[in-house]
TORFI-500662 format. One record per residue (C-alpha): residue in three letters; x, y, z; chain. Coordinates in steps of 0.05 Angstrom, whole numbers. Example, Ala and Ser with C-alpha at 12.3 -4.5 7.8 and 13.67 -1.06 7.14 Angstrom:
! residues 2
r,u,v,w,c
ALA,246,-90,156,A
SER,273,-21,143,A
***
This chain:
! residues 375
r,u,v,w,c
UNK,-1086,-371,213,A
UNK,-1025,-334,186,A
UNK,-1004,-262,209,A
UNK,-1011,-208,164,A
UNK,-957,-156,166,A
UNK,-962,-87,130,A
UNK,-893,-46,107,A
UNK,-908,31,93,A
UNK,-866,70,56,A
UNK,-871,148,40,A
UNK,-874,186,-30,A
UNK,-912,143,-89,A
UNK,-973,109,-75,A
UNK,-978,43,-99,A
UNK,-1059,46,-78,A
UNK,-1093,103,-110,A
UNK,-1118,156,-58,A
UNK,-1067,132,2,A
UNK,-1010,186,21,A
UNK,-971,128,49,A
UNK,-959,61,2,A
UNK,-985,10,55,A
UNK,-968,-62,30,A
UNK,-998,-122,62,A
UNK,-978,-194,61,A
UNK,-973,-260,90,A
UNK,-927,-269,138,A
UNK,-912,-335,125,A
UNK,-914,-340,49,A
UNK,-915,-263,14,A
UNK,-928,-269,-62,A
UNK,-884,-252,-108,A
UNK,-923,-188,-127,A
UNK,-917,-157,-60,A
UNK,-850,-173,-54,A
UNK,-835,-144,-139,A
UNK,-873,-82,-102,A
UNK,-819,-80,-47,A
UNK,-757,-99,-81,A
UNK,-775,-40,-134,A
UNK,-795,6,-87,A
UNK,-724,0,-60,A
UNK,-683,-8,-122,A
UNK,-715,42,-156,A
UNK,-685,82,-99,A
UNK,-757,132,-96,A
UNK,-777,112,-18,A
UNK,-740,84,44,A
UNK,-777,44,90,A
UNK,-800,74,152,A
UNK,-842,33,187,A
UNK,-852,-48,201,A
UNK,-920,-74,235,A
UNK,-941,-131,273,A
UNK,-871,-172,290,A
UNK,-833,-158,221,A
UNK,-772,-126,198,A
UNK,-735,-123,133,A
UNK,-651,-140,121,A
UNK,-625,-103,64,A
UNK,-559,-94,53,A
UNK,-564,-67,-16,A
UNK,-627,-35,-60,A
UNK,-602,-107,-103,A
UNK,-635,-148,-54,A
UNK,-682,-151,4,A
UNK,-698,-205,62,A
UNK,-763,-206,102,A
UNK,-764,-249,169,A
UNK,-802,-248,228,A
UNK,-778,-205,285,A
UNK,-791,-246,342,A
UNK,-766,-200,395,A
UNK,-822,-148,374,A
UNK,-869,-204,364,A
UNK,-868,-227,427,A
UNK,-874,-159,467,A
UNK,-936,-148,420,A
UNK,-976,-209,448,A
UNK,-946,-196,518,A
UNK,-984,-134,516,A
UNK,-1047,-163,485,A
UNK,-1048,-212,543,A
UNK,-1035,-153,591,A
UNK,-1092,-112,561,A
UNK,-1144,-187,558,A
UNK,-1122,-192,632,A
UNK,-1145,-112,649,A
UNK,-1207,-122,609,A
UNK,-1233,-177,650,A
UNK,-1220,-157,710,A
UNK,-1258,-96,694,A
UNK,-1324,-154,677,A
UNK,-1308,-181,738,A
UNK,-1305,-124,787,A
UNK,-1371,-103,750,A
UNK,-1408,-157,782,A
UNK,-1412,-125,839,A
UNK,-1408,-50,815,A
UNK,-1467,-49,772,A
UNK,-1508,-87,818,A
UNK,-1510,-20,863,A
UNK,-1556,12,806,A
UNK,-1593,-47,778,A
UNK,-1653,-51,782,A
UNK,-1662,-15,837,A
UNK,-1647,55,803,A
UNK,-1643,33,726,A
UNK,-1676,-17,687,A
UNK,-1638,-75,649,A
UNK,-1655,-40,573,A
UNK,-1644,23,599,A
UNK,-1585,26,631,A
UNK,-1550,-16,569,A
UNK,-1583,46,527,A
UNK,-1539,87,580,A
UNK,-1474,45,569,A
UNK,-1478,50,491,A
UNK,-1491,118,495,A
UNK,-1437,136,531,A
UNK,-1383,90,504,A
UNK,-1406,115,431,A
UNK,-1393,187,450,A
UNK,-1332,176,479,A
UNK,-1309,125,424,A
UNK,-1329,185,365,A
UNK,-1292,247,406,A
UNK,-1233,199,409,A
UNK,-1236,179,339,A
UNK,-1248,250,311,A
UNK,-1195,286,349,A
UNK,-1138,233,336,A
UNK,-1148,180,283,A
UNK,-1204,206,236,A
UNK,-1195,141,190,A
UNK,-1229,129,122,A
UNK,-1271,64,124,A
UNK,-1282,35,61,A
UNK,-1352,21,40,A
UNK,-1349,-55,32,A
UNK,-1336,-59,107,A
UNK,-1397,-22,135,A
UNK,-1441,-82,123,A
UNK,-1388,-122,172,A
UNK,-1382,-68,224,A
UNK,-1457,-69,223,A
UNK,-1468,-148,234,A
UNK,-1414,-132,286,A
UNK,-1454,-86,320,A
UNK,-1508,-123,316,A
UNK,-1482,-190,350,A
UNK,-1428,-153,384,A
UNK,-1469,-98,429,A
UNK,-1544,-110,409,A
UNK,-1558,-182,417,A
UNK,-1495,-194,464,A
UNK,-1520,-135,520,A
UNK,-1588,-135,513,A
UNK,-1604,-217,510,A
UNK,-1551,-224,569,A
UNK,-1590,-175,617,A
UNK,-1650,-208,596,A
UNK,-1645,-269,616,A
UNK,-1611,-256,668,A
UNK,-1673,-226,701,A
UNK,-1697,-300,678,A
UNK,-1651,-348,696,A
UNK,-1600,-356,753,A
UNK,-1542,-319,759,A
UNK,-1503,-383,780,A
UNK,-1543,-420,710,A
UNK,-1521,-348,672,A
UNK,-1451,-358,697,A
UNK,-1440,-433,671,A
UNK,-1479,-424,601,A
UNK,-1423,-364,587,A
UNK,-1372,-407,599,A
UNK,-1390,-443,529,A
UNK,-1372,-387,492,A
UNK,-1296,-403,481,A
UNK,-1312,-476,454,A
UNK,-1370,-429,412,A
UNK,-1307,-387,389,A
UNK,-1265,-442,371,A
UNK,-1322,-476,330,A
UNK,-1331,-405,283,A
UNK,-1261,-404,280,A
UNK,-1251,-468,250,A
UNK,-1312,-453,203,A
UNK,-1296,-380,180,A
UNK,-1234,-371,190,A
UNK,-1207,-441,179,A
UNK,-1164,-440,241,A
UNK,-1131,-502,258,A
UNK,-1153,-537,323,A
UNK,-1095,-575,365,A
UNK,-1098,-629,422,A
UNK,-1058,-574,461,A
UNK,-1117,-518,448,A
UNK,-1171,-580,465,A
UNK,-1139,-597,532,A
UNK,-1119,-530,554,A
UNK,-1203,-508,537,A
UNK,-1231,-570,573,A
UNK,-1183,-550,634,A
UNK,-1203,-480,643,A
UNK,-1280,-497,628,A
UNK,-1278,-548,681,A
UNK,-1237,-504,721,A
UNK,-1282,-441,717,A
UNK,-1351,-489,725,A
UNK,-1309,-515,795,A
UNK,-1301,-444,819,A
UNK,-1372,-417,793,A
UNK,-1414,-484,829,A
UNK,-1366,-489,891,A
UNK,-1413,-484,951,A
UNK,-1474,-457,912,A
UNK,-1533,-499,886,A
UNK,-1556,-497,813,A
UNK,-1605,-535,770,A
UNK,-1636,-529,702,A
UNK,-1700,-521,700,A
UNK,-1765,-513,658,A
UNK,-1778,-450,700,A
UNK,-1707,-419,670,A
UNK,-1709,-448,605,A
UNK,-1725,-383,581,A
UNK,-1674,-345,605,A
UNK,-1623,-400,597,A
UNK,-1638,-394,519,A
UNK,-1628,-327,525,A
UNK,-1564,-332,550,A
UNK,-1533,-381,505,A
UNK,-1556,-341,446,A
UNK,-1515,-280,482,A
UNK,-1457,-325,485,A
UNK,-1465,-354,416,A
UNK,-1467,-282,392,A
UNK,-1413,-260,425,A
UNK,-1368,-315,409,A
UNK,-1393,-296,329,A
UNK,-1373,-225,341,A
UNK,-1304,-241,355,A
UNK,-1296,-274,300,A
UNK,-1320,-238,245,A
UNK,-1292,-174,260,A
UNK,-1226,-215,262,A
UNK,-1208,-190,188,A
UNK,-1227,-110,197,A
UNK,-1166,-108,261,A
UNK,-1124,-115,192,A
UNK,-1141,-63,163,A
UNK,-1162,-10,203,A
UNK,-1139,17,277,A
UNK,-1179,-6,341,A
UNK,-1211,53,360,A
UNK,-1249,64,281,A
UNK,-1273,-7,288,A
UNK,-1305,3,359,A
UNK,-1335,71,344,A
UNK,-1370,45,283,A
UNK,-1389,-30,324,A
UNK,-1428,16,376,A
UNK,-1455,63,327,A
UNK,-1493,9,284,A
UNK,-1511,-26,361,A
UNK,-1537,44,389,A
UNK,-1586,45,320,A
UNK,-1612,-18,347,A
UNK,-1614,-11,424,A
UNK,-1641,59,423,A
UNK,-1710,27,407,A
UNK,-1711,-23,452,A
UNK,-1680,12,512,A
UNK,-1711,80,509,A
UNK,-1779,70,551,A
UNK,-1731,58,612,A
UNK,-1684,98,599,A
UNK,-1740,160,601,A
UNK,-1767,115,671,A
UNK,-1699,137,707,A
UNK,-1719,182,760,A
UNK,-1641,216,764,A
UNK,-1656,263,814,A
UNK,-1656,200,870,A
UNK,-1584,175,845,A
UNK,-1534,181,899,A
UNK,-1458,200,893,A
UNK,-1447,124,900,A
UNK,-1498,112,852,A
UNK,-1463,167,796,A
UNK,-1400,129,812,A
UNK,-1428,53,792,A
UNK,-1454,78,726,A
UNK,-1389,119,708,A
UNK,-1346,65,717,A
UNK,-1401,14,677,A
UNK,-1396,66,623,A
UNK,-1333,77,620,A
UNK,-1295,18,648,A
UNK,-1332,-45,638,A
UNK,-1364,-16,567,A
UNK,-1308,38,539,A
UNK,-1251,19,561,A
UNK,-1262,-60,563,A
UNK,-1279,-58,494,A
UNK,-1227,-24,467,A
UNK,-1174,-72,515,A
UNK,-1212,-127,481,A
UNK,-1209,-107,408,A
UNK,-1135,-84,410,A
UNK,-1118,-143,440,A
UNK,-1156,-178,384,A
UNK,-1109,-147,334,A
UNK,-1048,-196,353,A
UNK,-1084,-250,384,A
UNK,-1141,-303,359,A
UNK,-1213,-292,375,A
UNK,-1210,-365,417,A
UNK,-1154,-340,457,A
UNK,-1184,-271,477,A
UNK,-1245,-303,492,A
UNK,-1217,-363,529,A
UNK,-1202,-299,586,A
UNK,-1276,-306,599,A
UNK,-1258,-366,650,A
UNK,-1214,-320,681,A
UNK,-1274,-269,699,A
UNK,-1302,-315,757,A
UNK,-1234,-318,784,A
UNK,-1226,-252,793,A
UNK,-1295,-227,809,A
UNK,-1274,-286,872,A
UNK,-1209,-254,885,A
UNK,-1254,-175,887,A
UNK,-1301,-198,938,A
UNK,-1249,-236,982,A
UNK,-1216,-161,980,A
UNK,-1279,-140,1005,A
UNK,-1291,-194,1060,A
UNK,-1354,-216,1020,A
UNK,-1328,-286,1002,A
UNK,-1273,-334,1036,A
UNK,-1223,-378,993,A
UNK,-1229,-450,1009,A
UNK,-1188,-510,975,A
UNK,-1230,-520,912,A
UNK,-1233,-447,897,A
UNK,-1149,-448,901,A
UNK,-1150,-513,858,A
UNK,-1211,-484,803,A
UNK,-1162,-423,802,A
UNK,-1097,-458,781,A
UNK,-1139,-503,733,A
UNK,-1157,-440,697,A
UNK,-1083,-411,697,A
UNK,-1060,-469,666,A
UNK,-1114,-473,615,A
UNK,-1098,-395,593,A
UNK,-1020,-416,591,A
UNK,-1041,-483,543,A
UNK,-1077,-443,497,A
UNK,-1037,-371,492,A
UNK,-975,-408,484,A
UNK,-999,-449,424,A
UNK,-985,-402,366,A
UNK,-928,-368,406,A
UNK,-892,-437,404,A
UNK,-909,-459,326,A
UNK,-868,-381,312,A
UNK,-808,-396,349,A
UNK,-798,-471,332,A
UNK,-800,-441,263,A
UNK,-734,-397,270,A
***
């Protein structure tokens, strides 16, 4: 899928109701309007250009004629970051395995403390959003941030706790890792996304990789007795992986933070129903400091702050790359509890792990490779 860069200029609009003239285009091939729009802009000598999104930049040496071509340089230190911010995210999930395992059950209930995380993360998502981008959505997108809401916090938190209680966490642990092969498959159906043999091999590494680590030393089976909660599971994953891909097209448009704040609004409408009993259950008065502490940082590290790592990195990378990182979370929830003395690293875990590094580095270097071959 091609990039889409945006040029802004100030002074006339060429989009009724904008202060800025924002024009978007295809990296690769820009129409001939949008480039009339720019070349007239700058002959007609009303605006200068100010500002140049997502890897771009213009050469002009006259208001006669104008050159766009990708800026690689700024490109580059885009997706860098993107992989930086995928990386933080997840190991956020994986430190959370152990984290919000000091409050659940035992103090809060599955529903209810998800009803806690939404809550939290969609007041902290609207202060952020009111005070510092306060961004018009237009109305044809609500319906989109809704279904994102839906498969994106609803169905992806509360079927995942769910069966959880169910199932296995070891069976929980492999059925998640189908959700990158889940993401490449919407991809390639809604987005049209080309698949390669390098994107195949580097997925089949890490999956195998990430099942290696997950299974190493612990027994697993599949069973009618977890069939349930398998099911349940998948679906999360399936949704998940759905999420990520339609809510592809709004990072376009609109900044992160507006496009998480309305995601978890629309997913708090449907979780407050569902979570409410238990959340009213929570005796708070028997939390401990170390208890306040686990469900601060699920609130606002693993459901915040992951989210918005996740959905800015989204912005300059594909939804099968961010969630290919998902093979990475085993890995590091490992690497937490041998910090902790509660595991100890043996020869498959080392080997799992550096199948998984090269299966991110075979799949994030894809696209990164087609852009500079093309220069």
């Amino acid at each position: 899928m091609a990039e889409i860069c945006s040029v802004i200029f100030p002074g006339p609009s060429f989009r009724e109701g904008n202060r800025f003239s924002n024009i978007t285009f295809d990296c690769e091939k820009p129409n001939k309007l949008e480039l009339s729009q720019i070349t007239s802009c700058l002959c007609q000598g009303r605006c200068e250009i100010i500002s140049l999104f997502i890897g771009f930049k213009i050469n002009s040496t006259s208001y006669d004629a104008i050159s766009i071509q990708p800026d690689v340089n700024l490109t580059m230190s885009k997706k860098l970051l993107a992989h930086i911010a995928l990386f933080a995210a997840n190991l956020i999930y994986g430190a959370n395995y152990i984290v919000a395992k000091e409050a659940m059950p035992e103090y809060i209930a599955p529903f209810g403390f998800i009803l806690i995380r939404v809550i939290g993360a969609t007041l902290l998502f609207w202060f952020i959003w009111s005070t510092m981008i306060r961004e018009k959505v237009a109305r044809s997108d609500f319906l989109r941030l809704a279904a994102c809401g839906l498969f994106g916090v609803a169905i992806n938190q509360l079927l995942f706790f769910k069966g959880l209680s169910i199932t296995t966490p070891i069976n929980a642990a492999i059925i998640m890792t189908s959700n990158p092969v889940v993401v490449m498959l919407f991809s390639i159906w809604i987005l049209k996304e080309a698949i390669t043999v390098q994107k195949i091999t580097g997925l089949l590494i890490g999956l195998t990789g990430a099942i290696l680590l997950i299974i190493a030393g612990s027994g697993f089976s599949f069973s009618s007795d977890t069939f349930r909660g398998d099911l349940m599971v998948f679906i999360n994953a399936a949704s998940y992986a759905l999420y990520l891909v339609i809510v592809k097209p709004l990072m376009v448009k609109y900044h992160p933070i507006t496009i998480v704040t309305w995601i978890f609004t629309f997913g708090l409408i449907i979780v407050i129903p569902l979570g409410y009993q238990e959340l009213l259950a929570v005796e708070w008065g028997s939390f401990t400091p170390t208890i306040w502490a686990a469900v601060s940082f699920v609130v606002v590290f693993t459901t915040f702050l992951a989210y918005l790592l996740n959905v800015s990195a989204l912005k300059q990378l594909s939804p099968a790359i961010v969630s290919y990182y998902i093979y990475l979370q085993p890995l590091l929830a490992a690497m937490i509890a041998l910090y902790f003395e509660k595991d100890h690293l043996t020869l498959v875990k080392t080997g799992a792990a550096l199948l998984i590094f090269a299966g991110v580095y075979l799949v994030s270097t894809q696209k990164t490779n087609a852009i500079s071959n093309s220069q």
